[in-house]
N, C-alpha and C positions, 0 to 999 in steps of 0.2 A: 572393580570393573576395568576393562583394557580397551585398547584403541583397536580398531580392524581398519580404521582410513582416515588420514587426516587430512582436511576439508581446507582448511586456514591454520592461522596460528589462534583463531579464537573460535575454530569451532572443529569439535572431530567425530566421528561415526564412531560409536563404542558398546559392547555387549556389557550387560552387567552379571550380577552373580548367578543368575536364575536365568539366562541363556537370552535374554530381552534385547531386541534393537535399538540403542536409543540414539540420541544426538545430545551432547556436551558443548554449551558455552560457558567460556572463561578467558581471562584475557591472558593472552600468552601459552592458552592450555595445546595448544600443537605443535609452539616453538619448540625443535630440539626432541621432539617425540615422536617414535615408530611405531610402526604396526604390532602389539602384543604389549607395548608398553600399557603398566598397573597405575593407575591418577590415583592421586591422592585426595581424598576431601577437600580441601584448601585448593587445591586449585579448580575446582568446578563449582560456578557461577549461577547455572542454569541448564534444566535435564529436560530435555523434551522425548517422552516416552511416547513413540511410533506406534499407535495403536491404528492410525489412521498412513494410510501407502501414500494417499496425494500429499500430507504435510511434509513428509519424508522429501519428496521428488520437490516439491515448491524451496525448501530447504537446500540442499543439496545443488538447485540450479540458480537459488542466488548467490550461494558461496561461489560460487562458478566466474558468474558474470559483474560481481561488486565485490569491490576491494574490501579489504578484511578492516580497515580504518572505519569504515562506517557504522558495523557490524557494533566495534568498539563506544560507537558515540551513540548508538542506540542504545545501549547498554548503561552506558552511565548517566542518561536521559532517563529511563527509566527506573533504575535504583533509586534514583534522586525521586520520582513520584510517587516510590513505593515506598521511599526512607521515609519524606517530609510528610505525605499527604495520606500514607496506610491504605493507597489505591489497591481494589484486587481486583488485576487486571488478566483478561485472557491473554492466551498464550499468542495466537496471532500478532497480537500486540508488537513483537518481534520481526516477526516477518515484513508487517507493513510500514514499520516506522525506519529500518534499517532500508528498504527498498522507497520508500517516500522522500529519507534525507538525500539518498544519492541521486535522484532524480531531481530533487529540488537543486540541489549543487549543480547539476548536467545543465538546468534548464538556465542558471544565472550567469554561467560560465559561458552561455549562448544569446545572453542580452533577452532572456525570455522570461517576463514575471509575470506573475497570475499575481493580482491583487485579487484579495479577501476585503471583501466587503462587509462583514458581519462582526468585524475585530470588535468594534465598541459594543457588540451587545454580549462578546463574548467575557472580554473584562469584567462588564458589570455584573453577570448573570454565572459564569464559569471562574471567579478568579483566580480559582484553584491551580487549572488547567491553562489559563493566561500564565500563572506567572512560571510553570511547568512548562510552553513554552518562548518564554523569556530566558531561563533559564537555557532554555535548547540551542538557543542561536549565541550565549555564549562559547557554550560545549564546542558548537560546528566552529565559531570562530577561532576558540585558543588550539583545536586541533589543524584545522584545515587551512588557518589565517585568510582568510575572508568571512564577511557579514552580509549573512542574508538579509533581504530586506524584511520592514517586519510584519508585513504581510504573513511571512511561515511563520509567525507567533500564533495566529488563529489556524491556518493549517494544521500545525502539529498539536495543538490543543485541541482539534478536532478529534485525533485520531485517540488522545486520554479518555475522550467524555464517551466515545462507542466503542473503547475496548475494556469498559467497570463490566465487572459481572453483576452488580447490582444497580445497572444502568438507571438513571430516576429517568431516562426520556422515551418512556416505551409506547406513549401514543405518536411518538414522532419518529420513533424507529418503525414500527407498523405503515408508515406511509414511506418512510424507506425502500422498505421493502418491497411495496405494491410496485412502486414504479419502478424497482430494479427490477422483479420478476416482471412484470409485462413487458419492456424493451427485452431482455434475454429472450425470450415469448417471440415479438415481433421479428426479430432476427433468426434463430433458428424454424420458423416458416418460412423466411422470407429466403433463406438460402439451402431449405431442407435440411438442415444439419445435425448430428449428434453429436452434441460438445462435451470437449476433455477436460473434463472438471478437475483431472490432476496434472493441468498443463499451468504452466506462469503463462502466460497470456489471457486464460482464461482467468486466472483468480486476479489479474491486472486489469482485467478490462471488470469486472467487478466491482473492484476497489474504486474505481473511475465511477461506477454507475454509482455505488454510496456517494461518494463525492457530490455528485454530478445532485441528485435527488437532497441531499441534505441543501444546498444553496436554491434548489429549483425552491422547496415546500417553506424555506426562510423567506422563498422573495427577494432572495441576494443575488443575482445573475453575476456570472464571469463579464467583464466588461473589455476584457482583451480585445488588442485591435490585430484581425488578424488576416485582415482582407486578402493581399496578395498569396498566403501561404496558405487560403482555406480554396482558393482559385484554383493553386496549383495543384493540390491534393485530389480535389473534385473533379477536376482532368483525369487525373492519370488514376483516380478511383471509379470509375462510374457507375458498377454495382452496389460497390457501398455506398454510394450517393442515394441510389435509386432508396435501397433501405436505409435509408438517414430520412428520407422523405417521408416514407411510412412512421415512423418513430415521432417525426414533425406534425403530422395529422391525430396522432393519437394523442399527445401533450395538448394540442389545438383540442380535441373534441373531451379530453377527459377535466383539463384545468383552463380551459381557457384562455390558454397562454402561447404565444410564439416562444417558442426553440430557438436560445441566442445561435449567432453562427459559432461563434467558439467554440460552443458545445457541440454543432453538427462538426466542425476540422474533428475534434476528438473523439466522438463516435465513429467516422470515417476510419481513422487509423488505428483505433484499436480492433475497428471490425475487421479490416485487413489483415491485421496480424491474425486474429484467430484462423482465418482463411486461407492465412500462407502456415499455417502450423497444419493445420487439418489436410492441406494438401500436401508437405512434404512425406504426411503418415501412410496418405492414399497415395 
């Protein structure tokens, strides 16, 4: 197989023998490599064969926009789960754990931490996945020299226990799912819209909604305090406010429950974003 575009030095757009599109990770596999250059076995890591166009484009535009370090520490995060623990795990798994570490970075480097509230039941109940990551925040430490706090122990353990392909929590994934498909639901009425299901902001504000439903259906709220930047937002948002509200009345009449604000600041902004993507297309 050869390279047709190198992406990073760990990741390159390559055809194989049979004329296929795929994407090659390996660490160092772009360093020093052109277009028609023949890889060798040994240096390819990880093949994601492009049967599907939006993994390709979700791929391709985070190589883009996140440095190839991460890329890296995603990878040896995951070896290590797949060494120790014989996890099989979907391929997403890549996408979201290499775009979760950098945003976690982004978010501490800006004095912004999400405590996880569910770590001690995830220890006791996931230890697997605890100590996968445990392991994780040393990786990000010995590369990036800083330490997360360890709240992203049960974050990234999060992202182990819903990317098994033989998941054991499928009556908790099934309520997952209910309430990410109703708010997607609630929003596309609410602003007429046809979403680009092969856009990163759409598969971002997703991963937000799993997020978001997995701590809702625990009874674990974000307890972020984040008054003055959910003011500011709410300002200078007022439509997605408007549908933040709808979203707030549905949780109210479906669970019973108020919608922390935390959670309305994060729906606000990632409903924007979709809405500033959709408009630069129109």
């Amino acid at each position: 197989m050869h390279i047709t575009k190198v992406l990073n030095n760990s990741l390159v757009l390559a055809q194989d023998n049979s004329g296929n599109e795929i994407i090659l990770m390996g660490k160092g596999i772009g360093h020093n490599h052109s277009v028609g250059y023949e890889l060798k076995k040994e240096e390819i890591e990880k093949i994601f064969v492009l049967h599907d166009e939006g993994i390709k484009k979700n791929i391709l535009q985070l190589a883009s926009e996140i440095d190839e370090v991460y890329f890296n520490i995603a990878q040896l995060i995951i070896d290590y789960a797949i060494t120790k623990y014989n996890l099989k795990l979907m391929n997403h798994i890549y996408l979201a754990l290499t775009d979760h570490i950098a945003f976690a970075v982004k978010r501490f480097k800006s004095n912004i931490i999400i405590e996880n509230h569910y770590l001690s039941e995830i220890k006791e109940f996931n230890p697997n996945e605890y100590d996968i990551g445990s392991y994780a925040l040393k990786v990000i430490e010995e590369n990036l020299d800083l330490r997360l706090p360890e709240d992203e122990i049960g974050n990234i353990a999060g992202h182990f226990i819903n990317a098994q392909q033989d998941n054991p929590y499928s009556d908790k994934n099934k309520k997952v799912a209910k309430i990410v498909n109703d708010i997607l639901q609630i929003v596309h009425y609410h602003f007429a819209i046809i979403y680009n299901k092969e856009s990163f902001s759409y598969t971002r504000f997703v991963m937000h909604l799993k997020a978001f439903a997995q701590r809702f259906i625990s009874n674990k709220p974000n307890k972020e305090q984040v008054d003055f930047i959910y003011e500011q937002v709410r300002a200078n948002c007022r439509s997605e406010y408007e549908c933040v509200k709808k979203i707030k009345t549905y949780v109210n009449n479906e669970y019973s429950k108020e919608l922390p604000k935390q959670e309305e600041l994060y729906l606000m902004i990632h409903i924007h974003k979709i809405l500033g993507e959709l408009n630069e297309v129109n």
